[in-house]
N, CA, C and O atoms as a GROMACS GRO file, in nm:
protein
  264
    1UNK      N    1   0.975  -0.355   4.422
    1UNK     CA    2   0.891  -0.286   4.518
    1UNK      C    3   0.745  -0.327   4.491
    1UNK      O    4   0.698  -0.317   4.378
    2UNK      N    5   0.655  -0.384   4.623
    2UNK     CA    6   0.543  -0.346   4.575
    2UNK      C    7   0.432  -0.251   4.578
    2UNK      O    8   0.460  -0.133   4.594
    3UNK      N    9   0.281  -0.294   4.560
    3UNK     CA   10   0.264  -0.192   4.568
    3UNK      C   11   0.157  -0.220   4.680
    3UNK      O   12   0.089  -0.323   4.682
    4UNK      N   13   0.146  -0.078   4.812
    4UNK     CA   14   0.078  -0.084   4.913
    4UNK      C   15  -0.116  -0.137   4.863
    4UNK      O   16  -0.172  -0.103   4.759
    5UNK      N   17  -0.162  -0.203   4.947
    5UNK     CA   18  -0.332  -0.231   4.909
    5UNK      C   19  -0.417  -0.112   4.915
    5UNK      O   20  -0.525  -0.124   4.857
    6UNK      N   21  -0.396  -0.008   4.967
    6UNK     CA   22  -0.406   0.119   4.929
    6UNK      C   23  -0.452   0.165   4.822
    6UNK      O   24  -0.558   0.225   4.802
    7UNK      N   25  -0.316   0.114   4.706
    7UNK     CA   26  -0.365   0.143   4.565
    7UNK      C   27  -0.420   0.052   4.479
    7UNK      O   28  -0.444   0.072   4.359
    8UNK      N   29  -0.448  -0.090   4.569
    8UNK     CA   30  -0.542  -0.144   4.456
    8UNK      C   31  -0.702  -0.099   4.467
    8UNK      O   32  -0.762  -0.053   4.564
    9UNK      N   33  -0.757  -0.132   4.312
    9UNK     CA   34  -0.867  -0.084   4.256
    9UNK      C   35  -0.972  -0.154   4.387
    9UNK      O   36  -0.951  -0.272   4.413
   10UNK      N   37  -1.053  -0.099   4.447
   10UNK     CA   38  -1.127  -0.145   4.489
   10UNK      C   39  -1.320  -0.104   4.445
   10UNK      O   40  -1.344   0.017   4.442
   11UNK      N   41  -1.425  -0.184   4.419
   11UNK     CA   42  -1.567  -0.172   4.430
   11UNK      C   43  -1.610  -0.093   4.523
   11UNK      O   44  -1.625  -0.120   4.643
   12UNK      N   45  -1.638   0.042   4.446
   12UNK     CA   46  -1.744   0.099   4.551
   12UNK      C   47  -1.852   0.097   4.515
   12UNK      O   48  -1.878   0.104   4.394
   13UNK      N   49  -1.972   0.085   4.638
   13UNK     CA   50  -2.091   0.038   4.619
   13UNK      C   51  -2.168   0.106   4.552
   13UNK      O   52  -2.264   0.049   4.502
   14UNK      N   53  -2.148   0.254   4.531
   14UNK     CA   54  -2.266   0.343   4.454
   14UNK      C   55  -2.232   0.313   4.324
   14UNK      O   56  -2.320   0.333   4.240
   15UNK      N   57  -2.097   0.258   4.278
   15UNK     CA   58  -2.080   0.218   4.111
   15UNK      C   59  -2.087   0.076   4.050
   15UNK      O   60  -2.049   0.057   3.934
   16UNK      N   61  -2.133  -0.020   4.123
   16UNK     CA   62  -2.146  -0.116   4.129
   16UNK      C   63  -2.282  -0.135   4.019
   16UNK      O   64  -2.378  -0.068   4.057
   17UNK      N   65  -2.301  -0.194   3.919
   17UNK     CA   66  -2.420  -0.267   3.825
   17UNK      C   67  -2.453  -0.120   3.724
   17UNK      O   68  -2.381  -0.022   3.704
   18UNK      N   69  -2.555  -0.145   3.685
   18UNK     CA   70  -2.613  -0.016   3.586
   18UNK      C   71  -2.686   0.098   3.621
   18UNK      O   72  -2.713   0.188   3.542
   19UNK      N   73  -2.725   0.094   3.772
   19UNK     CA   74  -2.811   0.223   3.814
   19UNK      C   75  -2.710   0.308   3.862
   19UNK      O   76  -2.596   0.264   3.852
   20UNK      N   77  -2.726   0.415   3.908
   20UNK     CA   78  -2.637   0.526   3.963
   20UNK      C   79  -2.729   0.585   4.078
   20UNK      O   80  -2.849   0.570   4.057
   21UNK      N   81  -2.694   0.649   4.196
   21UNK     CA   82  -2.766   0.725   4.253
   21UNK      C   83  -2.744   0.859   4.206
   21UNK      O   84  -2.655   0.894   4.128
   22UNK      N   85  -2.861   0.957   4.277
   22UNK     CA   86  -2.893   1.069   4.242
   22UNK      C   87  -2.800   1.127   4.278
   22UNK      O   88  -2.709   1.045   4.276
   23UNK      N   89  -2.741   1.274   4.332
   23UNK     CA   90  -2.628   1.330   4.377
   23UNK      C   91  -2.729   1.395   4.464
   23UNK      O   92  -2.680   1.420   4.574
   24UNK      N   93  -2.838   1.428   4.454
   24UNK     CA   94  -2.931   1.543   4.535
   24UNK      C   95  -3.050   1.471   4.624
   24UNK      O   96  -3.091   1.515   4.731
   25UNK      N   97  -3.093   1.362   4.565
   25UNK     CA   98  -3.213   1.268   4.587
   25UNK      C   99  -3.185   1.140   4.659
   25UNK      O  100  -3.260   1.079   4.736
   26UNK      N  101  -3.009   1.098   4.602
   26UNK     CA  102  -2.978   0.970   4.634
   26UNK      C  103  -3.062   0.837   4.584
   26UNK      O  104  -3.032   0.718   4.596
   27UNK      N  105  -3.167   0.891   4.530
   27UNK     CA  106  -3.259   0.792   4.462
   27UNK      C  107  -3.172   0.679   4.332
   27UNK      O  108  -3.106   0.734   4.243
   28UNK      N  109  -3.182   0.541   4.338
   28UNK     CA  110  -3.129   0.511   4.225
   28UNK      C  111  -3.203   0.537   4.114
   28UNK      O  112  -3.322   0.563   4.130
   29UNK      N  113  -3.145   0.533   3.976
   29UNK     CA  114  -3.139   0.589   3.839
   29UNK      C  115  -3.077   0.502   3.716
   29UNK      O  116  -2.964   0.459   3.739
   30UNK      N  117  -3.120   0.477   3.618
   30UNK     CA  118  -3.070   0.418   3.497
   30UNK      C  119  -2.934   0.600   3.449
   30UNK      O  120  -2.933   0.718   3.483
   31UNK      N  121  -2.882   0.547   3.396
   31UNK     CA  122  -2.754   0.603   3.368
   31UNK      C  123  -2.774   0.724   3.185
   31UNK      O  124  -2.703   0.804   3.124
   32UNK      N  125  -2.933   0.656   3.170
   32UNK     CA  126  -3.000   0.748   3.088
   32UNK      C  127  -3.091   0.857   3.128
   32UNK      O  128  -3.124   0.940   3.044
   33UNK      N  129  -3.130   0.863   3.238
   33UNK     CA  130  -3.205   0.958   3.311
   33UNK      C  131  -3.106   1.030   3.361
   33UNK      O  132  -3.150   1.070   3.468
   34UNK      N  133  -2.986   1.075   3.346
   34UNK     CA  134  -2.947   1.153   3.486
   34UNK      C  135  -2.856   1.235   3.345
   34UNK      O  136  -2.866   1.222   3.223
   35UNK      N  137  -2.786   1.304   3.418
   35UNK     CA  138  -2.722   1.411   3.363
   35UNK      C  139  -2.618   1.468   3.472
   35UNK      O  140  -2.660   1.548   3.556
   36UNK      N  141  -2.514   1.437   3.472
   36UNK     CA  142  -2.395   1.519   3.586
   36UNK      C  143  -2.427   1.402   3.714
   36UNK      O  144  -2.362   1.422   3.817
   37UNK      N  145  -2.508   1.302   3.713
   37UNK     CA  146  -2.528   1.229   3.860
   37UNK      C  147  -2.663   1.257   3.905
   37UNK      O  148  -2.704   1.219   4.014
   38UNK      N  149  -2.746   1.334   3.811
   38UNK     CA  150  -2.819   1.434   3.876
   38UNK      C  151  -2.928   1.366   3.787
   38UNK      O  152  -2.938   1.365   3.664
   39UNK      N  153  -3.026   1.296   3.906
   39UNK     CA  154  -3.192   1.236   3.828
   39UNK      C  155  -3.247   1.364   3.735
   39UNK      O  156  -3.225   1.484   3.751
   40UNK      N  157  -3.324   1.297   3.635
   40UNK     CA  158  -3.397   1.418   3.559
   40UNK      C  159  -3.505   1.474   3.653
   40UNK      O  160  -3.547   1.588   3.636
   41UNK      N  161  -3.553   1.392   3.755
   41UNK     CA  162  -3.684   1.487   3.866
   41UNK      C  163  -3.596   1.600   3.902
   41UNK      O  164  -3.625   1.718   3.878
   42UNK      N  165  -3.466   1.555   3.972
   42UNK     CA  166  -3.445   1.682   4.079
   42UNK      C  167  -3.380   1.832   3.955
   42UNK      O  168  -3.383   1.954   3.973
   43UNK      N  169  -3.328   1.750   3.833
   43UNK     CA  170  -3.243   1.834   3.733
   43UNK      C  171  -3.333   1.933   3.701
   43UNK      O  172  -3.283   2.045   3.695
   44UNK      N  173  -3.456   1.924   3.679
   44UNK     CA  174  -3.625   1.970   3.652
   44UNK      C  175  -3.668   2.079   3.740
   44UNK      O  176  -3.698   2.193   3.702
   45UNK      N  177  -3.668   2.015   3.911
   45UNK     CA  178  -3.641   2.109   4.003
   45UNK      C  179  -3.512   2.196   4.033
   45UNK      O  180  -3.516   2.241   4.148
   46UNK      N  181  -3.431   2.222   3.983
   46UNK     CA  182  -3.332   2.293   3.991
   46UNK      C  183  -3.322   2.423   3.898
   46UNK      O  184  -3.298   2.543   3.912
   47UNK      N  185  -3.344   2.356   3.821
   47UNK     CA  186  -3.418   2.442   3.681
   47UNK      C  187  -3.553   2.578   3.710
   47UNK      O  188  -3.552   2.695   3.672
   48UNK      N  189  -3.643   2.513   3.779
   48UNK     CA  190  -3.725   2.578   3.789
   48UNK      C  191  -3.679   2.644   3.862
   48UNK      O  192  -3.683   2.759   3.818
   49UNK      N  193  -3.605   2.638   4.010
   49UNK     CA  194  -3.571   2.767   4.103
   49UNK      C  195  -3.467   2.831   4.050
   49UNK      O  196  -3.461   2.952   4.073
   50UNK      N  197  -3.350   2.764   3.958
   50UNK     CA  198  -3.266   2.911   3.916
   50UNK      C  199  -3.373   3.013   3.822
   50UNK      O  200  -3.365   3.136   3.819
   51UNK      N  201  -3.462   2.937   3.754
   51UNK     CA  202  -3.583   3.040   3.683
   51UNK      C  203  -3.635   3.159   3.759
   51UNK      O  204  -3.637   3.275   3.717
   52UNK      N  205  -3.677   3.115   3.881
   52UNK     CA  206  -3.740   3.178   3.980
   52UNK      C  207  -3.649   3.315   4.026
   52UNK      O  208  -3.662   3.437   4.017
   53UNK      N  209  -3.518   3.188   4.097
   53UNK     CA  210  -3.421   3.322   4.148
   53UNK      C  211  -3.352   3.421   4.040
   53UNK      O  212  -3.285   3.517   4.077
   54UNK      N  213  -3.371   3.391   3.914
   54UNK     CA  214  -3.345   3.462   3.780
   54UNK      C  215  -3.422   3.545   3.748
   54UNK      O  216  -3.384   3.629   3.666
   55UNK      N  217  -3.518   3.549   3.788
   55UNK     CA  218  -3.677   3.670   3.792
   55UNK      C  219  -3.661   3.733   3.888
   55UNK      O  220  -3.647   3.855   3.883
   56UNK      N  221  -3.659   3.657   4.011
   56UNK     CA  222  -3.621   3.794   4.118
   56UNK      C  223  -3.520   3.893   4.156
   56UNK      O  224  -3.533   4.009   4.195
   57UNK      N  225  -3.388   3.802   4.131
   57UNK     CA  226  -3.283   3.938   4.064
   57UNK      C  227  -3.318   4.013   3.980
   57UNK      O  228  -3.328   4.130   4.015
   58UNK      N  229  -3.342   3.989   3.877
   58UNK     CA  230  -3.383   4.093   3.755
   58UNK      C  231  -3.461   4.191   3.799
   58UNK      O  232  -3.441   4.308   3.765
   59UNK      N  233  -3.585   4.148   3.898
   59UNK     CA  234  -3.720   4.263   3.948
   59UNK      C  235  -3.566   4.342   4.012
   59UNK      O  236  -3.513   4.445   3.971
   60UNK      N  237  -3.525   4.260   4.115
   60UNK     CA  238  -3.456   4.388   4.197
   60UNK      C  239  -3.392   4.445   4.092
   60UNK      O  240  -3.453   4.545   4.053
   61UNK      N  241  -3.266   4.414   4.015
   61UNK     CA  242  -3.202   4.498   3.952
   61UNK      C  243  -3.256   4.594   3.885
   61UNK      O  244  -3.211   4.708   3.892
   62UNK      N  245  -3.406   4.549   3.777
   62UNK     CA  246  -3.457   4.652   3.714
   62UNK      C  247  -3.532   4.764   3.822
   62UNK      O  248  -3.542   4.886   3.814
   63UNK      N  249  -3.564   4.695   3.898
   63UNK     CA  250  -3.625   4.817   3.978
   63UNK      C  251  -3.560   4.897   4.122
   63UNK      O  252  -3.620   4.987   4.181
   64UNK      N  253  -3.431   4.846   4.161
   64UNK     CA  254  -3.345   4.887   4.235
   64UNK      C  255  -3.324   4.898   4.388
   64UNK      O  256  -3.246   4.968   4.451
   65UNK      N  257  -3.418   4.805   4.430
   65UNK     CA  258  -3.518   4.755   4.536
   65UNK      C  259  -3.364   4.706   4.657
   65UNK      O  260  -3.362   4.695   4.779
   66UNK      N  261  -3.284   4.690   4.582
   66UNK     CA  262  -3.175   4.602   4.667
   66UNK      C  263  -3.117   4.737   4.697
   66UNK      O  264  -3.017   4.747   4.768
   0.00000   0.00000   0.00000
C-alpha cells in the first residue's frame, strides 16, 4: 500500500530558515527573542495589560463596585 501525498512532509513557509513570525505582530523574529511564538515587544505588551486588568479587578473586588 502506499502512502496518499497528503501525508508527505511538506515546507511550510512560516518555518522555513531561522526567523519565526510573531503569533500577535506577525513580525519576523530570531527564535531567541520570542517565547511561545510570541516576539519579546508584544510578550512586554501583554504583560503590562494583564498588570493593568489585575489592578482593576482587585479595585472592584476590594471595593465591591461590580
Amino acid at each position: 500500500m502506499t502512502h496518499h501525498e497528503a501525508f508527505e512532509h511538506h515546507e511550510h513557509p512560516g518555518q522555513t530558515g531561522s526567523s519565526k513570525t510573531c503569533r500577535v505582530c506577525s513580525s519576523a523574529h530570531s527564535p531567541e527573542q520570542s517565547h511561545m511564538g510570541i516576539c519579546n515587544n508584544c510578550g512586554y505588551k501583554i504583560l503590562i495589560v494583564l498588570f493593568i486588568v489585575m489592578i482593576a479587578v482587585s479595585y472592584v473586588a476590594w471595593f465591591g463596585i461590580l
